[in-house]
C-alpha positions in Angstrom: -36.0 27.6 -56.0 -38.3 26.4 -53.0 -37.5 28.1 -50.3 -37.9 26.4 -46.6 -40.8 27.6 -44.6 -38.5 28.1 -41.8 -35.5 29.2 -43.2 -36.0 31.9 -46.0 -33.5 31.7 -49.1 -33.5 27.7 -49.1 -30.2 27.8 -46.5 -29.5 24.5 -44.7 -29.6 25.4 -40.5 -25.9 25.0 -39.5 -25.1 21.8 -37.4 -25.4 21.7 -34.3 -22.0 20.6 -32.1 -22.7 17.2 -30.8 -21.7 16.0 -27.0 -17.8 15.5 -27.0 -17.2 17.1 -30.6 -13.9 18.1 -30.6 -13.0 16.2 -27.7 -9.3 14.5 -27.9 -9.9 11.0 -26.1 -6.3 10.5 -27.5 -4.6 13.6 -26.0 -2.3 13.5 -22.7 -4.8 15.5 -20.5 -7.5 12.7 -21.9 -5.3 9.9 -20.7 -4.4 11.2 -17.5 -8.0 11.9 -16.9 -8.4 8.1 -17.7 -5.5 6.8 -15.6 -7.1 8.6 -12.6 -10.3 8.6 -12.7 -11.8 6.2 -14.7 -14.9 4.1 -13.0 -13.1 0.5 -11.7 -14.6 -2.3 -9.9 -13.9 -1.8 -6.6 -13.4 -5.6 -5.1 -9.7 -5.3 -5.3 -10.0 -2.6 -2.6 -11.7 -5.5 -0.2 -8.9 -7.8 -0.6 -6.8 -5.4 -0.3 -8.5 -4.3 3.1 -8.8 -7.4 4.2 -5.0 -8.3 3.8 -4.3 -5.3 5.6 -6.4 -5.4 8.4 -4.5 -8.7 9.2 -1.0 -7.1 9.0 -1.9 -4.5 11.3 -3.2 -6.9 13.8 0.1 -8.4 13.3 2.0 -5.3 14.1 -0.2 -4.4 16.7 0.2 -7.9 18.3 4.0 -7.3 18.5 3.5 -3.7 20.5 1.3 -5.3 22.8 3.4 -7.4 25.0 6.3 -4.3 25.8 3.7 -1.3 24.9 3.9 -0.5 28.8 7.4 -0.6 29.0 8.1 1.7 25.9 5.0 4.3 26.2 4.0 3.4 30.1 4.8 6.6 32.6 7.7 5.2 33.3 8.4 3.7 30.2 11.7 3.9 28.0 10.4 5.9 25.6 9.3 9.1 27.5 7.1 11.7 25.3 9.9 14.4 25.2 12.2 11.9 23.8 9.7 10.9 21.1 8.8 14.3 20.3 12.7 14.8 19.1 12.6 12.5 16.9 9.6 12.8 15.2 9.0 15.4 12.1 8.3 18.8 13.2 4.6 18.4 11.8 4.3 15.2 13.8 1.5 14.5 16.9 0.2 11.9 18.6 -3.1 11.2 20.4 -1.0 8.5 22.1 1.0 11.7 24.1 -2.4 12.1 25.8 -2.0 8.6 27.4 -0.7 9.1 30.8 -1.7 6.5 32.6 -1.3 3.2 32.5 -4.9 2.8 32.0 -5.1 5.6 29.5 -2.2 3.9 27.3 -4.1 0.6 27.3 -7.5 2.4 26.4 -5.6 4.2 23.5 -4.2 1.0 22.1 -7.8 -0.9 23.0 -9.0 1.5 20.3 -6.7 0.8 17.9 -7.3 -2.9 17.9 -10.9 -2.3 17.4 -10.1 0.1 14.4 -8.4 -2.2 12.6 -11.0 -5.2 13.9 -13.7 -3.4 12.1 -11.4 -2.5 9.5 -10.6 -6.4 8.8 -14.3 -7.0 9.0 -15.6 -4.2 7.2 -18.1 -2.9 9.8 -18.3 1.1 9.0 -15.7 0.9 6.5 -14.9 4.6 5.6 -15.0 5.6 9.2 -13.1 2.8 10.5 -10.1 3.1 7.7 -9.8 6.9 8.5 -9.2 5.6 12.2 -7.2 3.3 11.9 -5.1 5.6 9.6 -4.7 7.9 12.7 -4.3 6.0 15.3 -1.6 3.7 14.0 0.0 6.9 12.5 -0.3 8.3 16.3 1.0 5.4 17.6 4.1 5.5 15.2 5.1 9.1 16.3 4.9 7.8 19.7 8.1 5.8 19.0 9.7 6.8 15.5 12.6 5.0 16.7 10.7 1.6 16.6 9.4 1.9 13.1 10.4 -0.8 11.0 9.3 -0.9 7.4 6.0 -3.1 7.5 4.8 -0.1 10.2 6.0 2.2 7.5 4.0 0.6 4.4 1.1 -0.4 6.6 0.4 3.7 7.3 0.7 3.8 3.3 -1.9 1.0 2.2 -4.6 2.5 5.3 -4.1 5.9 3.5 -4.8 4.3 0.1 -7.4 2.5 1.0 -9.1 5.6 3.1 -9.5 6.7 -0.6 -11.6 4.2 -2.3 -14.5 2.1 -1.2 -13.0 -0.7 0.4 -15.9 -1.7 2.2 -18.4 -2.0 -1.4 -17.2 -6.0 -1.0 -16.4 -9.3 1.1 -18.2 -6.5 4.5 -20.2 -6.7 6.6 -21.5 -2.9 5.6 -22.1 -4.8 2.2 -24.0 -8.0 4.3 -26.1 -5.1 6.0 -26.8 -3.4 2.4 -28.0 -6.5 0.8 -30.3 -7.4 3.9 -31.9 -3.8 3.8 -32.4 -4.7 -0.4 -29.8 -1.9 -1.8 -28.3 -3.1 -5.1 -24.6 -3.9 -5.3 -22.4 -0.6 -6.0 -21.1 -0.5 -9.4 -17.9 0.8 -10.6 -16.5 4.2 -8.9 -13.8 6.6 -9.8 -12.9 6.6 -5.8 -11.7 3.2 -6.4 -9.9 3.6 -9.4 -7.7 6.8 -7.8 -7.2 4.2 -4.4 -5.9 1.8 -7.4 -3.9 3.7 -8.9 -1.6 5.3 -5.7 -1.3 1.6 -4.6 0.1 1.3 -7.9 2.2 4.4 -7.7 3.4 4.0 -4.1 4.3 0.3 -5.1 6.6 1.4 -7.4 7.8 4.4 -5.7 8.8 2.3 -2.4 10.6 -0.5 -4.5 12.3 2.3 -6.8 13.1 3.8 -3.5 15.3 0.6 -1.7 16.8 -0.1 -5.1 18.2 3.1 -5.4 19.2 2.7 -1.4 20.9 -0.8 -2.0 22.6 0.3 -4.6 24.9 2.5 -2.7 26.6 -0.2 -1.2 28.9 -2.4 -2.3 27.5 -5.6 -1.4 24.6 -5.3 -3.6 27.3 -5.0 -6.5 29.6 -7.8 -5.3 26.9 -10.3 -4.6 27.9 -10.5 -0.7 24.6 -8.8 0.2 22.4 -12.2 0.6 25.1 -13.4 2.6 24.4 -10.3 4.9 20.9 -10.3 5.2 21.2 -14.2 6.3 23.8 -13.2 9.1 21.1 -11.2 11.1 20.2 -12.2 14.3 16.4 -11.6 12.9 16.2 -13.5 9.3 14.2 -16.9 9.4 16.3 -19.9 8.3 19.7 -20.8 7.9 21.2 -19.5 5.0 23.9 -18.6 5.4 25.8 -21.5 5.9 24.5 -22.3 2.1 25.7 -18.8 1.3 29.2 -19.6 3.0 29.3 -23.2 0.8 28.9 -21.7 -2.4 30.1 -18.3 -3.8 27.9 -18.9 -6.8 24.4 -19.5 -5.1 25.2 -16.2 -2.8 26.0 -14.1 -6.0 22.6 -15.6 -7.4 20.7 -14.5 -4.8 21.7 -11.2 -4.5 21.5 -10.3 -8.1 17.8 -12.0 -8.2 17.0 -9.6 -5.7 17.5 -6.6 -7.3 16.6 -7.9 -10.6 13.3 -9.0 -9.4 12.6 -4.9 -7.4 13.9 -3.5 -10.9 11.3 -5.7 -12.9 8.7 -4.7 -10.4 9.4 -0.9 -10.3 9.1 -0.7 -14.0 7.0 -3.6 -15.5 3.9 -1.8 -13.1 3.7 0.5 -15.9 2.9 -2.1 -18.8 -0.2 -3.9 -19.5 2.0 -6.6 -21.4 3.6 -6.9 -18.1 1.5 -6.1 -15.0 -0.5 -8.8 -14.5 3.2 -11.3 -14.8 4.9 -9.0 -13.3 2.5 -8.5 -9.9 1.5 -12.2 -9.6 5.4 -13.1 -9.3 5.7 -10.5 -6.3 3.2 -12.2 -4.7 5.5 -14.7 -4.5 9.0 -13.1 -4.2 8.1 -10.5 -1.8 7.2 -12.6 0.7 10.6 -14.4 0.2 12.2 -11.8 0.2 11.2 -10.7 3.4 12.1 -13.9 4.5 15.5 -13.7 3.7 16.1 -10.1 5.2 14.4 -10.9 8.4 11.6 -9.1 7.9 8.5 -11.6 7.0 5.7 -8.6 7.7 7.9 -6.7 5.3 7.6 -8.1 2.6 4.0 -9.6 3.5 3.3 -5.6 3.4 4.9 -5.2 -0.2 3.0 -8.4 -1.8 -0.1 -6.8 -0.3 0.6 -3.7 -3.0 0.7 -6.3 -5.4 -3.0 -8.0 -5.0 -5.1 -5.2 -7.5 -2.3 -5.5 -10.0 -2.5 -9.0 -9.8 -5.6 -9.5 -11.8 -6.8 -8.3 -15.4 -8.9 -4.9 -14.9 -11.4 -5.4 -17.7 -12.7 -1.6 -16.9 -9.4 -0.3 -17.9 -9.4 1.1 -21.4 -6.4 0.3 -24.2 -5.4 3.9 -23.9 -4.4 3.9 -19.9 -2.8 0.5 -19.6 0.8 1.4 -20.8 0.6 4.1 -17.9 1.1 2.7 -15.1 17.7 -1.5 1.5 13.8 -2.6 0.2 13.8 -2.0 4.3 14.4 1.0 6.2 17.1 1.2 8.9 15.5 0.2 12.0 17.2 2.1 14.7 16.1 -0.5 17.9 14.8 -3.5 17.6 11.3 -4.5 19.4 10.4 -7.3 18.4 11.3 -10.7 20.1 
């Protein structure tokens, strides 16, 4: 026998473990780990941005007109009153407004914040501010709150997450003019992803569960209903009030159209479908209940989803009243 110079007695040296040997890529913790995390392109995130920076100049267009008779010094909504009705956790910077010309600066601010939001100038820093502001300016009158305010402090929180501004920005204009390569993939944008995805579903599984209680969502009256508020945009229902059948249609539609979309998130055989029909039916929707920002809001969820994420490996893709009350009415 010849033995090795470097191992006496002719023994082979024992393997050594390679990187990711014994590794599970198929295993639950391996999967979550992928759902979450996983490196994704983040130009969803900038149409996603961008869509939202419009709503919340929307929203912040329809405070502007009465925001000194709600949150003036002598306004109808005084800070003690506010302060009752908001969580016990809640605060707002807008509390420190008590002035006239202290309200207006406040709000000044947060058009700006969402302005450079919509534009992408200092992204990061101008989502977090926006996220605060508009979230101070909601606990300065929880009991104006309607449910596009509501999912508008959801998607800024989301997006606050992820690198919105990596795309269709001006932060990305500046980059390219100072010669820094275009960002790649990032796990931040993949988690922002993912709790638009999850929040998407939650908030949809959320009003069907809520509609469901009553008993025109089960007698197919309900369309009828949303179409007899002072606020919805058309005339429907006199075409309701014509024919039982088209009424009942509606109002099934609707909540089979939220149940497809709560679920059919979750399926890569049915995401893509299922997300490029809400950008479609949300808006509708909204329509018919009087609430057009509403369900401009929820077809904003729907953008990322809308589109094949190449980035996303086999083994993640299986995982992943539609208004709340609104107490008074501010809008004209």
């Amino acid at each position: 026998m010849i033995e090795s110079p470097s191992h006496p007695g002719g023994h082979s040296p024992p393997a050594r473990p390679t990187a990711g040997a014994g590794r599970d890529d198929r295993g639950l913790g391996a999967a979550w780990l992928r759902f979450w995390f996983e490196p994704a392109n983040p130009r969803p995130l900038a149409l996603v941005r961008i869509l939202t920076g419009i709503l919340g100049l929307l929203l912040l267009w329809s405070y502007a007109s009465d925001l000194q008779a709600w949150f003036g010094p002598d306004g109808m909504v005084p800070e003690q009153v506010a302060a009752a009705w908001r969580p016990r956790w809640g605060v707002s910077l807008y509390d420190r407004a008590t002035t006239s010309a202290a309200l207006q600066g406040i709000f000044s601010v947060t058009v700006a914040a969402f302005v450079a939001l919509l534009l992408g100038l200092g992204t990061r820093l101008a989502t977090v501010a926006a996220a605060i502001l508009w979230a101070s300016l909601l606990h300065r009158g929880p009991m104006l709150a309607g449910p596009a305010d509501d999912c508008l402090a959801v998607l800024l929180w989301c997006l606050a997450v992820g690198p919105s501004g990596h795309n269709l920005s001006i932060d990305r204009w500046l980059a390219a003019r100072a010669g820094r390569p275009p960002p790649g993939s990032s796990s931040w944008a993949r988690v922002s992803l993912r709790l638009l995805q999850v929040h998407a579903s939650a908030i949809t599984l959320a009003a069907i569960l809520a509609q469901l209680k009553g008993d025109a969502w089960w007698n197919g009256t309900a369309a009828w209903w949303l179409a007899a508020r002072a606020a919805a945009v058309g005339d429907a229902a006199g075409l309701y009030a014509r024919s039982e059948y088209l009424m009942n249609l509606v109002t099934h539609a609707i909540v089979a159209f939220e149940i497809l979309f709560a679920v059919g998130l979750w399926f890569a055989a049915t995401r893509q479908t299922v997300a490029r029909m809400a950008l479609v039916a949300w808006p509708a929707i909204g329509m018919l209940a009087g609430e057009p920002l509403w369900g401009f809001a929820m077809a904003i969820f729907a953008v990322p989803l809308a589109r094949v994420d190449r980035s996303e490996s086999p083994g993640t893709r299986g995982m992943g009243s539609p208004s709340r009350t609104v107490r008074v009415t501010r809008r004209r």
